[in-house]
PyMOL commands that place a pseudoatom at each C-alpha (Angstrom):
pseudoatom trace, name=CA, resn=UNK, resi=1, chain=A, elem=C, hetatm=0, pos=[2.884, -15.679, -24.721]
pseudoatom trace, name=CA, resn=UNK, resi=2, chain=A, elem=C, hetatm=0, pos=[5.403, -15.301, -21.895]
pseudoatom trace, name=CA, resn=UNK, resi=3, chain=A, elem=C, hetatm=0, pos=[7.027, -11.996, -21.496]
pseudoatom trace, name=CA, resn=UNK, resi=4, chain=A, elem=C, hetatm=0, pos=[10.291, -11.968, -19.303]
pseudoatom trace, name=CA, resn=UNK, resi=5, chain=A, elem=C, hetatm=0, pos=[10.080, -9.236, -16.541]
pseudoatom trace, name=CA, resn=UNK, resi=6, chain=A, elem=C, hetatm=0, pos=[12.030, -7.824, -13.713]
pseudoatom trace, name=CA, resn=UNK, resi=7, chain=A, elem=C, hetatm=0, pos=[10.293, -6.023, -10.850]
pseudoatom trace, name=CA, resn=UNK, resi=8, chain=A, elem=C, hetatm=0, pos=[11.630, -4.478, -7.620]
pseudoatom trace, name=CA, resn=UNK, resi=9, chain=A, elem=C, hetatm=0, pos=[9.548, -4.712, -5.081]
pseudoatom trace, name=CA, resn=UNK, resi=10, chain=A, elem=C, hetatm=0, pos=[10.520, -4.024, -1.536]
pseudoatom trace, name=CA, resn=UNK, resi=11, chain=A, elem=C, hetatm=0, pos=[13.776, -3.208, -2.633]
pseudoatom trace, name=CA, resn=UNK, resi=12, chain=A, elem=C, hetatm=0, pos=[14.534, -6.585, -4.123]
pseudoatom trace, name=CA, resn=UNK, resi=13, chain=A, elem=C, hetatm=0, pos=[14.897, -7.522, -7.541]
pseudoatom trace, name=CA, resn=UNK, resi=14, chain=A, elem=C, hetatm=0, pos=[12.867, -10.233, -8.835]
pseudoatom trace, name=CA, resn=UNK, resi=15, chain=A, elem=C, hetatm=0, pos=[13.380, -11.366, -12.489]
pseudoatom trace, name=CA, resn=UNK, resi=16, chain=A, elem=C, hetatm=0, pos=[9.490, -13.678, -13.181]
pseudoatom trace, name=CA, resn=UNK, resi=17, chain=A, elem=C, hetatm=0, pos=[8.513, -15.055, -16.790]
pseudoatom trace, name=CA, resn=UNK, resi=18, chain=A, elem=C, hetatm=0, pos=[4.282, -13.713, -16.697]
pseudoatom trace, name=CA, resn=UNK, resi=19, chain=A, elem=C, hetatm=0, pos=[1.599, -14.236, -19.305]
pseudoatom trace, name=CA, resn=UNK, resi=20, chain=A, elem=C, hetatm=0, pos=[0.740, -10.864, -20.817]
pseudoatom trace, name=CA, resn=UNK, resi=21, chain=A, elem=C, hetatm=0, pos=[-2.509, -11.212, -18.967]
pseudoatom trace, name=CA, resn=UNK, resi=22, chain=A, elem=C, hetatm=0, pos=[-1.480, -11.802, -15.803]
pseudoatom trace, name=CA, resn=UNK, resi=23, chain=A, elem=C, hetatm=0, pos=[-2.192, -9.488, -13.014]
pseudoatom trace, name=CA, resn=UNK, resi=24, chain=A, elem=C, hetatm=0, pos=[0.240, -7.204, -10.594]
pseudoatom trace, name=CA, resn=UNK, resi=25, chain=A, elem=C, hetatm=0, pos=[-1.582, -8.439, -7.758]
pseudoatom trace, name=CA, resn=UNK, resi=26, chain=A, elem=C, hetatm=0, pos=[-1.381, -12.115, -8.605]
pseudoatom trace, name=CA, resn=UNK, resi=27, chain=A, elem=C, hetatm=0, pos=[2.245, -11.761, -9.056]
pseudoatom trace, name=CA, resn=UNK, resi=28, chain=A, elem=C, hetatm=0, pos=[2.940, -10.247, -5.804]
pseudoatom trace, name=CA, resn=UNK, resi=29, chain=A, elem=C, hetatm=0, pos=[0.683, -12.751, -4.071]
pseudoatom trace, name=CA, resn=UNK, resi=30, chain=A, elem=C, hetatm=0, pos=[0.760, -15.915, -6.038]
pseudoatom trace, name=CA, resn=UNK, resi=31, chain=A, elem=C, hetatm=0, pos=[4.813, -15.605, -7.579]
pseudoatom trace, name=CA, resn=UNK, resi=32, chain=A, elem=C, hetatm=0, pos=[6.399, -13.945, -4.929]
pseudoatom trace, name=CA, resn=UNK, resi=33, chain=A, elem=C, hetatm=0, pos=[4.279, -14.843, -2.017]
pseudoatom trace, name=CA, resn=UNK, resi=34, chain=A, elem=C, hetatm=0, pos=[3.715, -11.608, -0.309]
pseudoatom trace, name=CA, resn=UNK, resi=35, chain=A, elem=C, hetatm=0, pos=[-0.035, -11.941, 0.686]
pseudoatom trace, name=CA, resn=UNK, resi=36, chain=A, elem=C, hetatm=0, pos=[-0.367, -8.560, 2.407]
pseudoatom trace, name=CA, resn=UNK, resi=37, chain=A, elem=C, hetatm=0, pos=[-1.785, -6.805, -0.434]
pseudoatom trace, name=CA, resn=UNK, resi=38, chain=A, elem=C, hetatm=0, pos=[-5.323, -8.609, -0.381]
pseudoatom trace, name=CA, resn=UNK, resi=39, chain=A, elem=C, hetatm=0, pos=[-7.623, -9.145, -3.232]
pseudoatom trace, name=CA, resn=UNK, resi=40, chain=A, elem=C, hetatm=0, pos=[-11.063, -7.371, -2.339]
pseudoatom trace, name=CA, resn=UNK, resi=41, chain=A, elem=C, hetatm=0, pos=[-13.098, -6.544, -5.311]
pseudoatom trace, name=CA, resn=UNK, resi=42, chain=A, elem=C, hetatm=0, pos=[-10.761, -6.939, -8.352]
pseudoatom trace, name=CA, resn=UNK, resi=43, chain=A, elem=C, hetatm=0, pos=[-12.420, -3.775, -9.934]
pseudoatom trace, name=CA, resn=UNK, resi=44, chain=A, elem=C, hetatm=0, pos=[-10.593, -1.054, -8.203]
pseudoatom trace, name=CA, resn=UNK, resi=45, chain=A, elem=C, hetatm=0, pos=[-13.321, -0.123, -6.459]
pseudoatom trace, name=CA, resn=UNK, resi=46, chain=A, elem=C, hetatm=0, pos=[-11.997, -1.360, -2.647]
pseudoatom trace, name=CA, resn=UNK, resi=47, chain=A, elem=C, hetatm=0, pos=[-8.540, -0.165, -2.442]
pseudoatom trace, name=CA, resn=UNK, resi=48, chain=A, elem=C, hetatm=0, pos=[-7.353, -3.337, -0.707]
pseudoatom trace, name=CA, resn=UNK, resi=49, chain=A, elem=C, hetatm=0, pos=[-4.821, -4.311, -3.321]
pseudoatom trace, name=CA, resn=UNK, resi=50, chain=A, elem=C, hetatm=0, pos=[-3.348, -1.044, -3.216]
pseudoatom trace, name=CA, resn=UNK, resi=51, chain=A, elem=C, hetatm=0, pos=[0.504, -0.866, -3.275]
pseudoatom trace, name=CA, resn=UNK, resi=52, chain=A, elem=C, hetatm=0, pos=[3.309, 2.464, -4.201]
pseudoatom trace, name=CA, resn=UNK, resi=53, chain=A, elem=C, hetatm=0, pos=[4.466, 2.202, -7.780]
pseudoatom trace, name=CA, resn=UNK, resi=54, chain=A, elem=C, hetatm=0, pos=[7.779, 4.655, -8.433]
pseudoatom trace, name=CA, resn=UNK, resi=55, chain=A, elem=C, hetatm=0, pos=[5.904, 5.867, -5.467]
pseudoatom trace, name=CA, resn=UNK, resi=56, chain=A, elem=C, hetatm=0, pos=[2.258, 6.346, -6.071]
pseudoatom trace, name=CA, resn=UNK, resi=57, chain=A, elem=C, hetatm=0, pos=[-0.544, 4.274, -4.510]
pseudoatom trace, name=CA, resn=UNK, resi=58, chain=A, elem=C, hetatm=0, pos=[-2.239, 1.914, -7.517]
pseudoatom trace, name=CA, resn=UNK, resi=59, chain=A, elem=C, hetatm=0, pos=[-4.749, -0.611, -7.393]
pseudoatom trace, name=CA, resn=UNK, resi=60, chain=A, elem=C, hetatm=0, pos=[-2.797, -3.918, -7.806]
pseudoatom trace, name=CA, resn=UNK, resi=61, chain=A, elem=C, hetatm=0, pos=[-5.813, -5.686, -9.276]
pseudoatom trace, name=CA, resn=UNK, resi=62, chain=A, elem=C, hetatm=0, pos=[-5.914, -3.116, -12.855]
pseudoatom trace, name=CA, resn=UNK, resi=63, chain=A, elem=C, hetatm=0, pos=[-2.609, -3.186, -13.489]
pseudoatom trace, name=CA, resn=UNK, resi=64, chain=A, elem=C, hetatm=0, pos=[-1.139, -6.134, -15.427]
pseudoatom trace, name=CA, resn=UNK, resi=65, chain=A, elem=C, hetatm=0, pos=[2.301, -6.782, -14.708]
pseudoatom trace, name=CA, resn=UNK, resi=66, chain=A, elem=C, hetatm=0, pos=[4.008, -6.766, -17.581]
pseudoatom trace, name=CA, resn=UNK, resi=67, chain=A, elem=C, hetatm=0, pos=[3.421, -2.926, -17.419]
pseudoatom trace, name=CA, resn=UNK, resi=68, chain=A, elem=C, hetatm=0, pos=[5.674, -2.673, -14.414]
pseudoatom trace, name=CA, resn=UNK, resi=69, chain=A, elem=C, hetatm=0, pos=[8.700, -4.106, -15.827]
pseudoatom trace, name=CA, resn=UNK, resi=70, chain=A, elem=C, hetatm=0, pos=[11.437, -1.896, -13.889]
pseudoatom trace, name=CA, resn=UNK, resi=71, chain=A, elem=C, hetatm=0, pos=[9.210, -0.384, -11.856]
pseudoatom trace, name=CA, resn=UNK, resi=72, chain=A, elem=C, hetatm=0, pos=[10.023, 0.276, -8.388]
pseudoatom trace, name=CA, resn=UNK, resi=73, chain=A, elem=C, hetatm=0, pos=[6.946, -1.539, -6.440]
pseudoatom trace, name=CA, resn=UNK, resi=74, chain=A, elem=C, hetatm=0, pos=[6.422, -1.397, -2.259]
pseudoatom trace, name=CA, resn=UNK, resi=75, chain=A, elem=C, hetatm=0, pos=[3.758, -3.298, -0.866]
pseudoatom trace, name=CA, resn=UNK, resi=76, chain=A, elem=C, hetatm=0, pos=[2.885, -3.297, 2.944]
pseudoatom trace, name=CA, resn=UNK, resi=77, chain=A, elem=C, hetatm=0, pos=[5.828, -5.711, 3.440]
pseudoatom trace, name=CA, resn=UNK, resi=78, chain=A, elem=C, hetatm=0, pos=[7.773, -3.228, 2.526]
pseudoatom trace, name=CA, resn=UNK, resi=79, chain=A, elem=C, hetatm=0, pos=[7.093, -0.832, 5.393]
pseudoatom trace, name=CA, resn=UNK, resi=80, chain=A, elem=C, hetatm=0, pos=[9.256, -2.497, 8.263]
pseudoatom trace, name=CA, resn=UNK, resi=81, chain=A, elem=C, hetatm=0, pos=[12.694, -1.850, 8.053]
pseudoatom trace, name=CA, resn=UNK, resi=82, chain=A, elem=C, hetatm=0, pos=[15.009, -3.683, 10.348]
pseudoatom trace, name=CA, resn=UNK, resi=83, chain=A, elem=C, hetatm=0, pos=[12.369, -5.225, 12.375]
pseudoatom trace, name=CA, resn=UNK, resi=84, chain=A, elem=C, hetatm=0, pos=[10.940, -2.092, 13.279]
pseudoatom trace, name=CA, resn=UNK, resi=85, chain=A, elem=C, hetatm=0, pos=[7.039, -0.904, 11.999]
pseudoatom trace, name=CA, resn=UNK, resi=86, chain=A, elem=C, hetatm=0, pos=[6.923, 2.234, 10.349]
pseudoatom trace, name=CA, resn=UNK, resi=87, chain=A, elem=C, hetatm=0, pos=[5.537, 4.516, 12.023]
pseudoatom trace, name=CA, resn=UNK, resi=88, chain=A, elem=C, hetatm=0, pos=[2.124, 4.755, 10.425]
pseudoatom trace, name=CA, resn=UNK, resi=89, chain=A, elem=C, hetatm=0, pos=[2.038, 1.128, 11.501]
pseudoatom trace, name=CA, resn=UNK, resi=90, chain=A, elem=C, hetatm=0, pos=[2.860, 1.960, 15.412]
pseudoatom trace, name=CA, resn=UNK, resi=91, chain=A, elem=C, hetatm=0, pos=[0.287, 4.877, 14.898]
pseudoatom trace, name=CA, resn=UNK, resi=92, chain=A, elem=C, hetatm=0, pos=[-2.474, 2.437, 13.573]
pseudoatom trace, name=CA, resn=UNK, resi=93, chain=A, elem=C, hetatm=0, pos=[-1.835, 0.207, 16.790]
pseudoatom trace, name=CA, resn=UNK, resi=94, chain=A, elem=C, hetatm=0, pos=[-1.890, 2.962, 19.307]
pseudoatom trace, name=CA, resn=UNK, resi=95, chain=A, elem=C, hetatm=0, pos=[-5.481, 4.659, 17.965]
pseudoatom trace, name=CA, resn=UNK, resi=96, chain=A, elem=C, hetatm=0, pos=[-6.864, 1.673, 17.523]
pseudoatom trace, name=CA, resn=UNK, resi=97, chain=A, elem=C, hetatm=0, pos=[-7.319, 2.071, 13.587]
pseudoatom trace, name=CA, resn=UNK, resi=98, chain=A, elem=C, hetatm=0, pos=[-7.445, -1.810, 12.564]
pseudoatom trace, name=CA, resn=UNK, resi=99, chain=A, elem=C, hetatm=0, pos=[-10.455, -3.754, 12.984]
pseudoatom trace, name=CA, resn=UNK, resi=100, chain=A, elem=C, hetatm=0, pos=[-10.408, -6.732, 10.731]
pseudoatom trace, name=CA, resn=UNK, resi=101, chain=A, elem=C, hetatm=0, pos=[-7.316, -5.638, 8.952]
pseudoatom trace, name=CA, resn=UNK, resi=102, chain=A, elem=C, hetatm=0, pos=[-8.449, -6.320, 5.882]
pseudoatom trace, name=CA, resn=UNK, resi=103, chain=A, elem=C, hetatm=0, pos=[-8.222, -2.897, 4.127]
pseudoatom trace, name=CA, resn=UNK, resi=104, chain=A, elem=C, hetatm=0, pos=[-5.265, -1.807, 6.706]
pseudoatom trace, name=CA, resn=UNK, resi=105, chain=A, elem=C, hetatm=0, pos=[-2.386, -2.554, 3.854]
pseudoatom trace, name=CA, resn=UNK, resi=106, chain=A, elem=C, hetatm=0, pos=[-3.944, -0.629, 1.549]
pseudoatom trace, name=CA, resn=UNK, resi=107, chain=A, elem=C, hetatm=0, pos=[-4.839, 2.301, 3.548]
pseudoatom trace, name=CA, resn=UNK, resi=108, chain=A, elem=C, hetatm=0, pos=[-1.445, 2.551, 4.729]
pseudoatom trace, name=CA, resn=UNK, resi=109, chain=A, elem=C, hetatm=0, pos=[0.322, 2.837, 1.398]
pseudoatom trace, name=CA, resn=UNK, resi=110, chain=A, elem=C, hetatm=0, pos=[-2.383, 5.192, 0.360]
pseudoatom trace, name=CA, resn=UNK, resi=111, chain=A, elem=C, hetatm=0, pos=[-1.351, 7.523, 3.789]
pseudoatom trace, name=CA, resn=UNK, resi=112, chain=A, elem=C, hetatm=0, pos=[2.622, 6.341, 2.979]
pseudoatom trace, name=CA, resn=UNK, resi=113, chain=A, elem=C, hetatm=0, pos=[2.270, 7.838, -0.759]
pseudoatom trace, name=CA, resn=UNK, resi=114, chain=A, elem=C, hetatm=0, pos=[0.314, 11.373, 0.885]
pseudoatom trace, name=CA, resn=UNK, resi=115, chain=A, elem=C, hetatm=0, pos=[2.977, 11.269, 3.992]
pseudoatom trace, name=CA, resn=UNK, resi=116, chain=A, elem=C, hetatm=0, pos=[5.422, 11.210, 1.052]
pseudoatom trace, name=CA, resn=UNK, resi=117, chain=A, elem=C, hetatm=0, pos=[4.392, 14.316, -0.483]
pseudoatom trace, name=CA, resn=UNK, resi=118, chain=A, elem=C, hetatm=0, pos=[2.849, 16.363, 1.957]
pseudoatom trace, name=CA, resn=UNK, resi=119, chain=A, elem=C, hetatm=0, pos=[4.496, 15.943, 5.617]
pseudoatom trace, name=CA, resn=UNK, resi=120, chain=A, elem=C, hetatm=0, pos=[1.736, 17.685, 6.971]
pseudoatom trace, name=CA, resn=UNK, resi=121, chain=A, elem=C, hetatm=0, pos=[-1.574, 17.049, 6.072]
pseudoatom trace, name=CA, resn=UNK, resi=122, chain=A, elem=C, hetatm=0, pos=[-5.122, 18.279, 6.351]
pseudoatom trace, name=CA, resn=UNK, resi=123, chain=A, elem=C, hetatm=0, pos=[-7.835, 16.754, 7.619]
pseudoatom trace, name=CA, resn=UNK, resi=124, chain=A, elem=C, hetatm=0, pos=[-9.628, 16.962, 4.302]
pseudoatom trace, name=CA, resn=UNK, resi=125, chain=A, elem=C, hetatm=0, pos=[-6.135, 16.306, 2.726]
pseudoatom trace, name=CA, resn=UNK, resi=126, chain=A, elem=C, hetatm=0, pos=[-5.685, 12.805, 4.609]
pseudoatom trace, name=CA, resn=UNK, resi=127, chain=A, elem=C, hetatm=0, pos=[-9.694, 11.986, 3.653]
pseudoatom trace, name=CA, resn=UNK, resi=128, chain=A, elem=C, hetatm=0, pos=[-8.826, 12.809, -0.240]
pseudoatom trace, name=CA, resn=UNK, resi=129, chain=A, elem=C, hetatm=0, pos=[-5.832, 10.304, 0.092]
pseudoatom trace, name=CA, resn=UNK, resi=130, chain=A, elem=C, hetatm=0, pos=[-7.540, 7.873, 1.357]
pseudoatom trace, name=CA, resn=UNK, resi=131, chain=A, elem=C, hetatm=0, pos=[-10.863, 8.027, -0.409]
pseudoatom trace, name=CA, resn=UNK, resi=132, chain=A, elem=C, hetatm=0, pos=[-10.020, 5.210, -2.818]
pseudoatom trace, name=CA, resn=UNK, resi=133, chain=A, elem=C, hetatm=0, pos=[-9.315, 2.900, 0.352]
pseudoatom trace, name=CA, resn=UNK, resi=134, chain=A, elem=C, hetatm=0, pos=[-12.740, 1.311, 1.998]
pseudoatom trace, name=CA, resn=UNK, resi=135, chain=A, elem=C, hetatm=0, pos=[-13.062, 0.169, 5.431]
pseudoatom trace, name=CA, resn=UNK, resi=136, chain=A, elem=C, hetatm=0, pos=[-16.131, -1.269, 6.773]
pseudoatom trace, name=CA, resn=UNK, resi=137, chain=A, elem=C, hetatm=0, pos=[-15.042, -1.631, 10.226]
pseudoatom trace, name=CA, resn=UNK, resi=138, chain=A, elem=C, hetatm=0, pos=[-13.500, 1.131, 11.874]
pseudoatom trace, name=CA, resn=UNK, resi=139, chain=A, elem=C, hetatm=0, pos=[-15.458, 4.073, 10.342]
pseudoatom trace, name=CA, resn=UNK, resi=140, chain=A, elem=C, hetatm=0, pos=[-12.819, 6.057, 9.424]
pseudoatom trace, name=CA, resn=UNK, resi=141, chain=A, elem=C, hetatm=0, pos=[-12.127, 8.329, 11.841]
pseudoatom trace, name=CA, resn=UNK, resi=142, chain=A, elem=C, hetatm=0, pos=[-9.566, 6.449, 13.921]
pseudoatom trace, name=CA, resn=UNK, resi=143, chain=A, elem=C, hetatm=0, pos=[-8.179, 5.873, 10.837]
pseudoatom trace, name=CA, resn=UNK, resi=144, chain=A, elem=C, hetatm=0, pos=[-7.539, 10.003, 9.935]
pseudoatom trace, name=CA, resn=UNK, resi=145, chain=A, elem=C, hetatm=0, pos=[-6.371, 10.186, 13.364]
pseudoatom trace, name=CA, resn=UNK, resi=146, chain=A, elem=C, hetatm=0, pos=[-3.769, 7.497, 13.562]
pseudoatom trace, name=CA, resn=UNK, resi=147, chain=A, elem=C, hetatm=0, pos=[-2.886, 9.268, 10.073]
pseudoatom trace, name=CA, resn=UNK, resi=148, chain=A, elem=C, hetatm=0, pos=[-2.240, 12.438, 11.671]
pseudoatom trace, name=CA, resn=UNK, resi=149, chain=A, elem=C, hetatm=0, pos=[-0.661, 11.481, 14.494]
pseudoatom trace, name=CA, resn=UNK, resi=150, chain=A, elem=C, hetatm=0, pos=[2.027, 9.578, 12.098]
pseudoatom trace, name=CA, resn=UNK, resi=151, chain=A, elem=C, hetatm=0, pos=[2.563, 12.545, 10.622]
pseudoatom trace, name=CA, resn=UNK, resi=152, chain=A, elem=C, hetatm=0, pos=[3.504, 14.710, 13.263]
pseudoatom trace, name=CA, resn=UNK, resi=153, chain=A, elem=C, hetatm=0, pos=[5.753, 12.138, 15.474]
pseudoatom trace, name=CA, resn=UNK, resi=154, chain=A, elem=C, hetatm=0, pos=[7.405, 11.742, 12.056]
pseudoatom trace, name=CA, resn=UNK, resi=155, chain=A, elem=C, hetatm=0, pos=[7.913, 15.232, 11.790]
pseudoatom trace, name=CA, resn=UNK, resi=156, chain=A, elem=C, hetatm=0, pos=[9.021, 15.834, 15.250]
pseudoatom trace, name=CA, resn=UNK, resi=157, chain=A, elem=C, hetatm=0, pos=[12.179, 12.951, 14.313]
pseudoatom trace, name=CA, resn=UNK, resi=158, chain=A, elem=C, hetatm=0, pos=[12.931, 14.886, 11.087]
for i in range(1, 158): cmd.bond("trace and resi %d" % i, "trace and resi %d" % (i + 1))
show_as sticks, trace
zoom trace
């Protein structure tokens, strides 16, 4: 059965007709064509697939979509505005926090949502945020730093 949906995702409105058991992550990949979120291990386990529903980071590959139907949905697309990286992006260039890449989109929507929420984060607070996000390049620690230095550049333009 097809169930008609609108989702927003990236600020734009996108109205899809979806199988009830079609996944989130299909939809943003296959229907709308925005391949940054990657599919890792479709179990939730990886965090690769992870994008901000109203806001909070979700693994793309548990959620069907017809459960987001007027949801407000960013993926790593999402991030740039007007051409310009945000600036957990510039900070994950400058500290050298991307290997492969492959886990990068998810990790930075999981540091977006804590960024979000608490301007000023912990160590131990950026490692909780992030704990649902593996890497197996980079060994996390240029990963909590280019977190933290986000942080306070973006709290030095506030």
């Amino acid at each position: 059965m097809d169930h008609s949906i609108t989702l927003k995702i990236n600020g734009e409105f996108y109205k899809l007709n979806v199988k009830s058991n079609v996944l989130l992550l299909d939809v943003i990949r296959d229907e709308i064509g925005l391949t940054g979120t990657k599919r890792g291990c479709d179990t939730g386990e990886c965090g690769a697939c992870t994008v901000l529903i109203e806001g909070e980071p979700v693994n793309s590959c548990l959620v069907l979509a017809i459960e987001v139907d007027g949801k407000d949905i960013l993926t790593v697309e999402g991030l740039v505005k007007n051409g310009q990286l945000h600036p957990l992006q510039i900070a994950f260039v400058e500290e050298g926090a991307i290997q492969c890449g492959f886990c990068t989109p998810g990790v930075l929507l999981s540091a977006k949502a804590l960024l979000n929420t608490n301007p000023n984060p912990t160590e131990e607070e950026i490692k909780t945020a992030i704990a649902g996000n593996l890497c197996r390049c980079t060994g996390y620690t240029k990963i909590i730093k280019a977190i933290n230095s986000a942080a306070k550049k973006m709290q030095r333009k506030e």
